[in-house]
C-alpha positions in Angstrom: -6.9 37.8 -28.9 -3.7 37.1 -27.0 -5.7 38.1 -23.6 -8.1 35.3 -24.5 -5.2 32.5 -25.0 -3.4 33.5 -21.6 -6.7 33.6 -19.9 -7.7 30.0 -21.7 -4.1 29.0 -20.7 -4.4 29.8 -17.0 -7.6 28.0 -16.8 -6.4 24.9 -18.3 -3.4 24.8 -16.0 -6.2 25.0 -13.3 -8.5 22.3 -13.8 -5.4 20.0 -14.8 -3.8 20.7 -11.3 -7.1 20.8 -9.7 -7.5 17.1 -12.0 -4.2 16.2 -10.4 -4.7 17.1 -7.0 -8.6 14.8 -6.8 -6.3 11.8 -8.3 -3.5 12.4 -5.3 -6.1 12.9 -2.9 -8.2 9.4 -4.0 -4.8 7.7 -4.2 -4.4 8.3 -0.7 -7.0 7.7 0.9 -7.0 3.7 -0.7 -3.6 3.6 1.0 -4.4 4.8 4.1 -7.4 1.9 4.0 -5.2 -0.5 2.9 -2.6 -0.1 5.8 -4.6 -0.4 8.2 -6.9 -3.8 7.6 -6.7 -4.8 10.9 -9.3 -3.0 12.5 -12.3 -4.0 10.3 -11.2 -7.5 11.4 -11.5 -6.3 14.9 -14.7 -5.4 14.1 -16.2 -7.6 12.0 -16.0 -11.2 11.9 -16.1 -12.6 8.5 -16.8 -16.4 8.2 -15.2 -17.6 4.2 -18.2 -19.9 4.7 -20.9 -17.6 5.0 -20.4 -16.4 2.3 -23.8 -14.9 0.7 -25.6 -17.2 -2.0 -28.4 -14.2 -2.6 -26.2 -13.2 -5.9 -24.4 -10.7 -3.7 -20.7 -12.1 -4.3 -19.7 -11.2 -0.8 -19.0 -12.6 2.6 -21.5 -11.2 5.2 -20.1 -9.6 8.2 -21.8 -10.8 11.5 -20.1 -8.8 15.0 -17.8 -10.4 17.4 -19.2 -13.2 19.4 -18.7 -13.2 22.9 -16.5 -16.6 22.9 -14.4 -14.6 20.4 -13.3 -12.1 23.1 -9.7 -11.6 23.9 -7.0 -8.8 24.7 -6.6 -8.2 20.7 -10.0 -5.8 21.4 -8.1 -3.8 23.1 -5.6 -1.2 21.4 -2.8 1.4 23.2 -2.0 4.1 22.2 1.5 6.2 23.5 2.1 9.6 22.7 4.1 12.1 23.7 2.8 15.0 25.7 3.9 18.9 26.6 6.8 18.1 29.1 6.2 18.9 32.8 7.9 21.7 34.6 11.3 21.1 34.7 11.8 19.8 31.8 10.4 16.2 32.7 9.2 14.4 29.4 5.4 13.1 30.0 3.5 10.8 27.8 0.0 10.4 27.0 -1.6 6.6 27.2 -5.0 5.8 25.8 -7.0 1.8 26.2 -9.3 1.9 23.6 -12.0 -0.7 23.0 -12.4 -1.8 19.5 -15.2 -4.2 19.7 -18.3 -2.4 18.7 -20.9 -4.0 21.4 -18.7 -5.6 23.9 -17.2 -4.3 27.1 -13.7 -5.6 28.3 -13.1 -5.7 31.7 -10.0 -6.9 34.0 -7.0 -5.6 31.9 -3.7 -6.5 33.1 -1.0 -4.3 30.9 2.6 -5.8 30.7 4.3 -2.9 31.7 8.1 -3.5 32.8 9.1 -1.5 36.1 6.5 1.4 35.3 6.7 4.0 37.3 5.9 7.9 37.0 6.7 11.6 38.2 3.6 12.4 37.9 0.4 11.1 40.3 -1.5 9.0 38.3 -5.0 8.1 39.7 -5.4 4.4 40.4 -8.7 4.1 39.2 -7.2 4.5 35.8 -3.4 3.0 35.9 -2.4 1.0 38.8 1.5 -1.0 38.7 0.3 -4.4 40.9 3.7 -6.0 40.7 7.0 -6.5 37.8 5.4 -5.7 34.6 1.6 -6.3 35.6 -0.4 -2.9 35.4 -4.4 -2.7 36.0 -6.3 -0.5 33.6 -9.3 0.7 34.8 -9.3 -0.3 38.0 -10.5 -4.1 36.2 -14.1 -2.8 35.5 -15.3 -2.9 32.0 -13.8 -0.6 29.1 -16.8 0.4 26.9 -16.6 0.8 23.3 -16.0 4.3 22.5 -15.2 5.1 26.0 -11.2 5.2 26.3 -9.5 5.2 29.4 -6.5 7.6 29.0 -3.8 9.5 31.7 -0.1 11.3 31.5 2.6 9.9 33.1 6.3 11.5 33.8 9.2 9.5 33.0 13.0 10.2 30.9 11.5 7.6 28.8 8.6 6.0 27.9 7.7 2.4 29.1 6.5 -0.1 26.5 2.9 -1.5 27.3 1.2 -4.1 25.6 -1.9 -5.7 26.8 -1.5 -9.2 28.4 -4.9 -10.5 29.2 -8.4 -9.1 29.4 -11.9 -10.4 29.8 -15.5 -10.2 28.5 -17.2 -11.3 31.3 -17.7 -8.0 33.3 -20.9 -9.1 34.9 
């Protein structure tokens, strides 16, 4: 009999920790939604005056227009990377589109006085003067087709997009 209560015991303690852990785990991921809203709206459009009159309740989502283009599609990303020989810290740079059926062409990163240990291939990452960098070599960055190299510096240089364009006819 006391076999059966330990037994009965164990297995409550296991579902309610099991119970615990799916609450923990929901919990999070709303969070993790909620801190990051931005990108749906670089995704989506929402128009509060579109909202749906079918009964739905909600605003209907259209994509980005092309007039609605600007350098806020575009996201960096700055990591660091395994350091070089020597002991050289390198950094990993990514461009990432975030309009879903756009290209963005001609991006001009403000960079500062970039400059690198490492050969970086123009095509990619090109300094044309003080704190104007060309990604890409100005043709278009698809979506879901980053442009990405490694640079060697003691530190790593702050980029921010400046300007960009959706004409890349």
């Amino acid at each position: 009999m006391a076999c059966f209560r330990i037994r009965s015991s164990a297995a409550a303690v296991v579902v309610v920790t099991m119970l615990l852990l799916q609450a923990c785990f929901e919990v999070s991921a709303s969070s993790s939604l909620q801190q990051h809203p931005h990108q749906s709206r670089k995704m989506l459009s929402v128009d509060a005056s579109s909202v749906s009159s079918s009964g739905a309740g909600g605003p209907s989502a259209e994509p980005l227009e092309l007039e609605e283009c600007s350098e806020d599609l575009l996201e960096v990303f700055q990591n660091n990377a395994p350091s070089m020989a020597g002991g050289m810290p390198t950094y990993s740079v990514e461009f990432t589109n975030t309009c879903i059926d756009c290209a963005v062409c001609d991006v001009h990163v403000a960079c500062g006085d970039f400059a690198s240990n490492d050969v970086i291939d123009p095509d990619k990452f090109r300094r044309l003067g003080f704190n104007d960098c060309l990604v890409n070599g100005g043709r278009s960055i698809e979506p879901s087709f980053p442009v990405s190299f490694q640079y060697g510096n003691s530190f790593p240089y702050p980029m921010t997009v400046a300007s960009a364009s959706c004409d890349c006819n």
